[in-house]
N, C-alpha and C positions, 0 to 999 in steps of 0.2 A: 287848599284842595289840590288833588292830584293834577300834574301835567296829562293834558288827552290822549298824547302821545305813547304813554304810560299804558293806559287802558289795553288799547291795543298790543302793545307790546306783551303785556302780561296772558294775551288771550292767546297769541302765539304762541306760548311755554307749552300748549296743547302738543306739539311735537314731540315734547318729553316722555310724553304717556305712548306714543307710537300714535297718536292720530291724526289721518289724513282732515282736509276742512270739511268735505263729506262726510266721514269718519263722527267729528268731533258732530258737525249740525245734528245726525241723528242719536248722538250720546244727550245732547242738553236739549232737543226740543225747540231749538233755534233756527229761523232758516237760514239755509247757507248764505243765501244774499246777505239777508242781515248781518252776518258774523264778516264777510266780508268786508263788508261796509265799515264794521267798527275796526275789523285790522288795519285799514290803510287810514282810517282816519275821517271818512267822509261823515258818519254817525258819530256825531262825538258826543253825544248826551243818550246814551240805552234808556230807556226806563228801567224802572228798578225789578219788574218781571224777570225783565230779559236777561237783568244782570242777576238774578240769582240762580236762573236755569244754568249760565254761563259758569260762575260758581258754584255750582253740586255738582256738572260735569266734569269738572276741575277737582275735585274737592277739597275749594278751597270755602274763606270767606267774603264774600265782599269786598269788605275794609279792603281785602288782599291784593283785590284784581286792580282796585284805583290807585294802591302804594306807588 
């Protein structure tokens, strides 16, 4: 399984696209808090909801966000 670290890191790449964490929360339907949460680490298990809003926002898959 992926390092948790990872997770996060990957949710960061959201900068690439130009968006702010505000920006990104209302692209995927996430709250901010939450997406917070999982950048720095503190959420280290999303449900699997969360992680595909997180992923269509992205568009990516899954698999992608945990690599």
């Amino acid at each position: 399984m992926a390092r948790e670290s990872n997770l996060g890191e990957n949710i960061k790449n959201r900068t690439k696209q130009g968006l702010s964490q505000e920006d990104f929360a209302k692209k995927s339907g996430v709250k901010y808090i939450t997406l917070i949460k999982i950048e720095i680490g503190v959420t280290k298990k999303p449900s699997v909801l969360v992680m595909a809003k997180i992923a269509k926002a992205l568009g990516v898959h899954i698999e992608e966000l945990i690599k």
